[in-house]
C-alpha positions as CSV (number, residue, x, y, z in Angstrom):
1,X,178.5,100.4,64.0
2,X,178.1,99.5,67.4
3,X,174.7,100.2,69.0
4,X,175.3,101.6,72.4
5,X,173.2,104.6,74.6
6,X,176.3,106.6,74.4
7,X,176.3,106.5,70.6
8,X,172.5,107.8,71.0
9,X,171.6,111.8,71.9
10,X,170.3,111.9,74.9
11,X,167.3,114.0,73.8
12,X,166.1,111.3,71.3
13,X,167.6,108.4,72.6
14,X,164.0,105.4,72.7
15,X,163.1,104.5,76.0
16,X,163.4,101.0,75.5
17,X,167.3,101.3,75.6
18,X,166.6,101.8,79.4
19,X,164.7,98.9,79.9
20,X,167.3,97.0,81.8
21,X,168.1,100.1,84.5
22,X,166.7,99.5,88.3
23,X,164.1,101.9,89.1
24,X,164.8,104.6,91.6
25,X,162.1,106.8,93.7
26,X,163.6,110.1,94.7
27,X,163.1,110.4,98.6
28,X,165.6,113.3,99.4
29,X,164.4,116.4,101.0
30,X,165.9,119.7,99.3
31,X,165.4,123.2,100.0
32,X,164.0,125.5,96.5
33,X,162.6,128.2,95.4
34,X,161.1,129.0,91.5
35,X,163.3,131.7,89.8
36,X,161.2,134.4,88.3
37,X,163.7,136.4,86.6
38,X,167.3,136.2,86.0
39,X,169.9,139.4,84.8
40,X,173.4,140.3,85.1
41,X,174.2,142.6,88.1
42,X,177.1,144.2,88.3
43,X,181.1,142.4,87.5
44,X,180.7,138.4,86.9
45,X,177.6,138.6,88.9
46,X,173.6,138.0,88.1
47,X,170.7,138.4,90.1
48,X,168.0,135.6,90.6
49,X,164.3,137.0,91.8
50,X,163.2,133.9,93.1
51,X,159.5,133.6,94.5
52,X,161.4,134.0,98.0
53,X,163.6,136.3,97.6
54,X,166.4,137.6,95.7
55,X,169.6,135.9,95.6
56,X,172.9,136.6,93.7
57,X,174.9,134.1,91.3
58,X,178.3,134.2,90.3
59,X,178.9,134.0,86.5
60,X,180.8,130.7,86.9
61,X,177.7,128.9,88.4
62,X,175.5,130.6,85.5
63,X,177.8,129.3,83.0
64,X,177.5,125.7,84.2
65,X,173.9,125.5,85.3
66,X,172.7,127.9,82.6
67,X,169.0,129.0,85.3
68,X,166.5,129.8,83.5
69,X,163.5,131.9,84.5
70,X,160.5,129.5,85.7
71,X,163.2,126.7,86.7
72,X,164.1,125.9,90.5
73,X,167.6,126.9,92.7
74,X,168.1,123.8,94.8
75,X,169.9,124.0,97.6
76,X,170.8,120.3,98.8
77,X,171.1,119.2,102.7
78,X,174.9,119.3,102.3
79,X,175.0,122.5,101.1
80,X,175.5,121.8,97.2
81,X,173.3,124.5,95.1
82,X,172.3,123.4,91.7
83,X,169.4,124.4,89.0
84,X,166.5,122.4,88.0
85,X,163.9,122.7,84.9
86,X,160.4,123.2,86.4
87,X,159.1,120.2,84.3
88,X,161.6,117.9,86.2
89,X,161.4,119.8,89.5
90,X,157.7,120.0,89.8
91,X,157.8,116.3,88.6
92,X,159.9,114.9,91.3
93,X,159.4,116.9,94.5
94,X,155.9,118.0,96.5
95,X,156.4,121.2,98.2
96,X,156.3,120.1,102.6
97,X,156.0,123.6,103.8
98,X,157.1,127.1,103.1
99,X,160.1,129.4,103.8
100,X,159.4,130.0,107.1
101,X,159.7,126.5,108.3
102,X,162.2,126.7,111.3
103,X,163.3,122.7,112.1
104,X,163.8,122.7,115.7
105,X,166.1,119.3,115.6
106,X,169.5,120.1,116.0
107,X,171.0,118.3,113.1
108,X,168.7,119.9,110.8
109,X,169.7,123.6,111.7
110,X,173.1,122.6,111.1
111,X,172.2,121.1,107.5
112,X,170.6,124.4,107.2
113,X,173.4,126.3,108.2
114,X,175.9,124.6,105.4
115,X,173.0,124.9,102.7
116,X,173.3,129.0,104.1
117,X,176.9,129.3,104.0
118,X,177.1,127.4,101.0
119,X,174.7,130.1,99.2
120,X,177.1,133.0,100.9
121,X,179.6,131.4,99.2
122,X,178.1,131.6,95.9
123,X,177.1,135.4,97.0
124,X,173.7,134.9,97.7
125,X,171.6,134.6,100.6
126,X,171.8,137.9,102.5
127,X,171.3,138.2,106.2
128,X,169.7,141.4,105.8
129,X,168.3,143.2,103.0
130,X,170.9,145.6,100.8
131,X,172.7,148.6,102.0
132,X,174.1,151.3,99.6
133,X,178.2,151.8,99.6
134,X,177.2,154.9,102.0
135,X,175.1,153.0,104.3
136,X,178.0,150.5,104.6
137,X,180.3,153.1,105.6
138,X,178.1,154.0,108.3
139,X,177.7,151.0,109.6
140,X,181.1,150.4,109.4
141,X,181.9,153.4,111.5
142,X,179.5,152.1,114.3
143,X,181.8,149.3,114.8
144,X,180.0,146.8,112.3
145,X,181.4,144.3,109.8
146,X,180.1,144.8,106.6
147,X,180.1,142.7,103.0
148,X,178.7,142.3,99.7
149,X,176.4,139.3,99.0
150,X,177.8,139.7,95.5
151,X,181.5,138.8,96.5
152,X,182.8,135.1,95.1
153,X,185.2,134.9,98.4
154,X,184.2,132.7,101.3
155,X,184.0,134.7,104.6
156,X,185.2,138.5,103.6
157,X,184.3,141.4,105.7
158,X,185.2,144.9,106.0
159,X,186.1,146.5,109.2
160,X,187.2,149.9,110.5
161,X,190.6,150.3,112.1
162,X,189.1,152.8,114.6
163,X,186.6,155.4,114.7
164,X,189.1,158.5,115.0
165,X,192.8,159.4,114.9
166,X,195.4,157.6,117.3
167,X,198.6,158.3,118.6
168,X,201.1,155.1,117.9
169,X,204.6,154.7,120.0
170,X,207.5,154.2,117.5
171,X,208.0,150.7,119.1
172,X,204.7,149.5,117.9
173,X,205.0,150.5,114.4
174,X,206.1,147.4,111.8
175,X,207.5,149.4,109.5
176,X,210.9,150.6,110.2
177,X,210.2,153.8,108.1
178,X,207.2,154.8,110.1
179,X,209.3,153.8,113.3
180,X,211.9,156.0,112.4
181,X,209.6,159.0,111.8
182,X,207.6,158.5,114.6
183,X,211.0,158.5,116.8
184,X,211.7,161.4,115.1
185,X,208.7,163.2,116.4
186,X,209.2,162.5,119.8
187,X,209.0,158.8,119.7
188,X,205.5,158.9,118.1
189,X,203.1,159.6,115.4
190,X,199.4,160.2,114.6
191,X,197.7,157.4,112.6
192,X,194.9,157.9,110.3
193,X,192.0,154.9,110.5
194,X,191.1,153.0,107.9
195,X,189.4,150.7,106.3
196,X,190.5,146.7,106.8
197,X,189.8,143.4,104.8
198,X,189.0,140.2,106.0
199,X,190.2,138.4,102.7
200,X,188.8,135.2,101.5
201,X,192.9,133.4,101.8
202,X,192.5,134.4,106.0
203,X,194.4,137.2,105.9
204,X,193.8,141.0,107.3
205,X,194.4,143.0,104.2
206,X,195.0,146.9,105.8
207,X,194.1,149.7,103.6
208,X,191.3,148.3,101.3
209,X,189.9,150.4,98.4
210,X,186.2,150.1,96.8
211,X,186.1,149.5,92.8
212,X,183.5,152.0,91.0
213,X,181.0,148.3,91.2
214,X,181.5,148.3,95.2
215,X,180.3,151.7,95.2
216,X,177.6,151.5,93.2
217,X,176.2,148.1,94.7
218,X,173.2,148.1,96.6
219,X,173.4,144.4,98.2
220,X,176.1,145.8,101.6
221,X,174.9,144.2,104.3
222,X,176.0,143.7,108.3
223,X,177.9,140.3,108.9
């Protein structure tokens, strides 16, 4: 049989079969924080209480990083999140300040702000802390966006059509149906508000409806 590292499980494989490999010195900088507990939250969702803060994970990253509690989210300058064992983590990186390190060079905010819309992607990182489905509605009618760190989609939002009943002229209706009624009324008709989606595909989605989880989540917050 042939005698080759791949033929060797990499949890027993001798070290000596590295012998011949350069040596590399990690010099990166990386943003982290130690998970403290991790549970499923919600649909496909789980919630990571990390030392600084909480942050929410979609099943699919779960499934391929498989976080464990007293390992590391790493959030990379170009935005990529992935998990770390605390052995390897705490063995390759010395903490250089805390959380509330601002950078004030340009470039580095803007590597901050892909590591932050990167996390938003993944549904964590919440601007603010979590609203209740009725505190969202309020917002909403004060002429916020609103959206739930838990959501997979890049960029959603929800948004209210208007804060009260308008009156529409037939001409500005698209549908031909509601055109027709509203001529039929005098050439116009009354038109409830309601509640709009930003979807994650770009378009305005008119008419959205909360599942029984969106109801019941507590992570809402103003976008």
């Amino acid at each position: 049989m042939t005698d080759s590292i791949s033929s060797v499980p990499e949890a027993i494989a001798p070290l000596y079969k590295y012998d011949s490999f350069p040596v590399y010195q990690c010099h990166k900088e990386v943003r982290a924080s130690k998970i403290l507990k991790i549970e499923p939250v919600g649909v496909a969702h789980f919630e990571a209480a990390c030392e600084h803060g909480k942050i929410i994970l979609h099943e699919s990253f779960v499934e391929r990083h498989h976080p464990l509690a007293g390992g590391y989210l790493v959030v990379n300058a170009d935005g990529c999140v992935s998990y770390s064992p605390s052995k390897a983590f705490e063995e390759g990186y010395t903490m250089l300040d805390d959380i509330r390190y601002q950078p004030t060079d340009a470039v580095e905010r803007e590597k901050l702000q892909k590591c932050a819309e990167r996390l938003i992607e993944l549904g964590g990182l919440p601007k603010s802390n979590g609203m209740t489905f009725g505190e969202a509605i309020e917002s909403l009618k004060r002429g916020n966006r609103v959206a739930r760190s838990g959501w997979n989609g890049k960029s959603m939002w929800l948004s209210l059509s208007g804060d009260s009943t308008r009156e529409i002229t037939a001409d500005k209706f698209w549908s031909k149906n509601n055109a027709d009624y509203a001529t039929e009324q005098g050439g116009a008709a009354k038109v409830l508000p309601c509640i709009t989606m930003k979807t994650a595909t770009g378009e305005i989605l008119m008419g959205w409806l909360a599942s029984q989880t969106d109801m019941l989540a507590s992570d809402w917050q103003e976008v």
